[in-house]
C-alpha positions in Angstrom: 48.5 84.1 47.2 44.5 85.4 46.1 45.9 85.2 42.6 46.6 81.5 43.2 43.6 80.6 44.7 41.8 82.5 42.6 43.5 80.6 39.1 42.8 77.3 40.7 39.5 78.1 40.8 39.0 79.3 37.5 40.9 76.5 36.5 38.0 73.9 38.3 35.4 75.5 36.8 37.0 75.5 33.1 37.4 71.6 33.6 33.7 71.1 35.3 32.2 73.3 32.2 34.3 71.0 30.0 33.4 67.8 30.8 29.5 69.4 30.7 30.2 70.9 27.1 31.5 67.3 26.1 28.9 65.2 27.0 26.0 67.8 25.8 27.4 68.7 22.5 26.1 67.4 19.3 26.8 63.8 18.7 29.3 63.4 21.6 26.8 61.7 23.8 24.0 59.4 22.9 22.3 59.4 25.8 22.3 63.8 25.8 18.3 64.3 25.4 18.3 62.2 28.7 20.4 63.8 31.2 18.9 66.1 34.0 22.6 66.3 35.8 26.2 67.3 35.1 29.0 65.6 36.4 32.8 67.2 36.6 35.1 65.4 34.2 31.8 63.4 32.4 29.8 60.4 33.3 33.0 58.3 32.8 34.5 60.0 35.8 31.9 58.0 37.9 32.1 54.3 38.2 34.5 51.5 37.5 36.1 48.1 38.4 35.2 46.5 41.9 35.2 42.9 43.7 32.6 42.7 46.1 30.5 39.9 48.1 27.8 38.8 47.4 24.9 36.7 49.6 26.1 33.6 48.3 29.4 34.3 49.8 30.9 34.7 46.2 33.2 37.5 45.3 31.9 38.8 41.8 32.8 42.0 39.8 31.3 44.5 38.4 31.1 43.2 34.8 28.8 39.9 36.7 26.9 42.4 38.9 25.9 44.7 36.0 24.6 42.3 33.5 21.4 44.8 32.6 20.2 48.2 33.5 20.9 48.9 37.5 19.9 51.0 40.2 22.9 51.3 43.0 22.6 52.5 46.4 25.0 52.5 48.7 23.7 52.7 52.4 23.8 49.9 55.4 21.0 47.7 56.9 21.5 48.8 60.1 20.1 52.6 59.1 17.1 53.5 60.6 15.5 55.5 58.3 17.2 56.8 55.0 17.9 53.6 53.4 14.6 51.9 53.8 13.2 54.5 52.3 15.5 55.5 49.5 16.2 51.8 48.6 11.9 51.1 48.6 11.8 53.8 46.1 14.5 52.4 44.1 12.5 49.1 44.4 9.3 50.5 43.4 10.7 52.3 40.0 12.2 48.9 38.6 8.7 47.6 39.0 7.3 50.9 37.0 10.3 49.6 34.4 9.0 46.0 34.7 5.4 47.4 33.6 6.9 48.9 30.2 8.7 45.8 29.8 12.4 47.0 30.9 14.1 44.9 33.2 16.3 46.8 35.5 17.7 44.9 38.7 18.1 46.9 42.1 21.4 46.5 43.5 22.5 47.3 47.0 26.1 48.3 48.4 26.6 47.9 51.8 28.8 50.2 53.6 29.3 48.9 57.0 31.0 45.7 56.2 31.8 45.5 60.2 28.1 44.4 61.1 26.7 43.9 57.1 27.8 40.0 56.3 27.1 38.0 53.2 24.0 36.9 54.8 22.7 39.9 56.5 22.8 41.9 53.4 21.2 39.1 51.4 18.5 39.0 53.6 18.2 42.9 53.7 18.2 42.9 49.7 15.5 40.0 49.4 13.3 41.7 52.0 13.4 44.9 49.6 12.8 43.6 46.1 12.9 39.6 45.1 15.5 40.7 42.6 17.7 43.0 44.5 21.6 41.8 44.7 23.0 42.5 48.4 26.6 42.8 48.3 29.2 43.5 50.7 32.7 42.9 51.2 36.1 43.4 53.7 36.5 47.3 54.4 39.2 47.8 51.6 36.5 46.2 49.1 33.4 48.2 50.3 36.0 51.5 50.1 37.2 50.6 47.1 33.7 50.3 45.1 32.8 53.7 47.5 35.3 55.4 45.5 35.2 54.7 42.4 31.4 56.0 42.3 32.4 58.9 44.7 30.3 58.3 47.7 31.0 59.1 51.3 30.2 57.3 54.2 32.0 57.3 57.7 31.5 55.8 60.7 29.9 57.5 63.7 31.6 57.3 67.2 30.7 54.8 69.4 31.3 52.4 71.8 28.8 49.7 71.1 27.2 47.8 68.3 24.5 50.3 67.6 26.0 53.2 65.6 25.3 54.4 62.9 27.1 55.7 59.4 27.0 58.8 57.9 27.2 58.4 54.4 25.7 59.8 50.9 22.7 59.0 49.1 22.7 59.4 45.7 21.3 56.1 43.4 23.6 55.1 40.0 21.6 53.9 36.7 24.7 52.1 35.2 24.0 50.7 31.9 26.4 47.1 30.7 29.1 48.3 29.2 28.5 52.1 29.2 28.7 52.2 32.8 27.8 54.5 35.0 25.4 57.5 33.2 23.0 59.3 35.2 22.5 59.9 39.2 19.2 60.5 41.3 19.2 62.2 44.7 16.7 61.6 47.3 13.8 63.8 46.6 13.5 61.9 42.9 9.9 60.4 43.2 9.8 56.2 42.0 7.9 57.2 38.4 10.4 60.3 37.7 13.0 58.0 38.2 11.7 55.5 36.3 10.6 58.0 33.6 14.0 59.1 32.9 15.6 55.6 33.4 13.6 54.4 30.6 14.9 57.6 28.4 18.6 56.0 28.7 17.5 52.4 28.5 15.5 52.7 25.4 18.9 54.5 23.8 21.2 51.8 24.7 
């Protein structure tokens, strides 16, 4: 039994370095000189198709969510800490992009659909940025668009109206039509992230 486990794990690393050697090596990536992170399987194992809600009450895609350069964070209005201050950061690098004339819309995906309507999440998103898009959805939207970009989030117990959700806290750039192509964790600072969004957005 190792020698099993042991094989599958050589196998996981053979197909992580993969998809690293494919979108590093010469030519096979446009956007190579920009990228700071690897991800298993490439960038196009991130991302994809979703229907979601937006304030208006208006189920949209992606392809009319993503019509430029975005920054996507999924968290929940309700959190007391993390999201403010992840999705103000995210916030204060589109207006660093603004400055060097590169517009780049914010774009927030609620995860707590249960408490997080149409309204609630359009009033979160304006609050944050005048051109941040709230969007929301029923649970098996909101899980749907969770796993496509590979998030996690889950509910903590409770027995009232005030709990909270664990979830992760990575931001997306996704690019029209390329799609998801680079990720920034928490400790990213607004003008690094803006720095290296403008790397990818001056390639596209």
């Amino acid at each position: 039994m190792r020698w099993i486990a042991a094989a599958a794990a050589a196998l996981v690393l053979v197909l992580m370095m993969g998809g690293v050697w494919y979108w590093t090596r010469p030519g096979g990536d446009v956007f190579a000189d920009c990228r700071s992170s690897a991800v298993a399987g490439g960038a196009g194992a991130i991302g994809g198709p979703f229907e979601l809600v937006n304030a208006q009450g208006e189920t949209v895609t992606d392809a009319e969510v993503f019509t430029e350069p975005s920054l996507v964070y999924f968290g929940y209005t309700f959190c007391p800490d993390v999201c403010p201050f992840d999705v103000s950061r995210n916030a204060e690098a589109v207006d660093l992009l603004a400055e060097r004339g590169m517009s780049v819309t914010p774009v927030f995906i609620s995860i707590d659909p249960e408490r997080d309507t149409p309204e609630v999440v359009g009033d979160f998103a304006h609050n944050m940025h005048e051109k941040m898009i709230g969007l929301t959805g029923s649970p098996e939207q909101v899980q749907a668009a969770s796993q496509a970009y590979r998030t996690y989030y889950k509910k903590q117990d409770s027995e009232d109206e005030f709990y909270l959700v664990d979830h992760s806290t990575f931001t997306y750039l996704v690019l029209p039509e390329q799609g998801f192509v680079e990720f920034f964790r928490r400790d990213v600072t607004p003008e690094d992230m803006a720095e290296k969004s403008a790397c990818f957005i001056d390639k596209m």
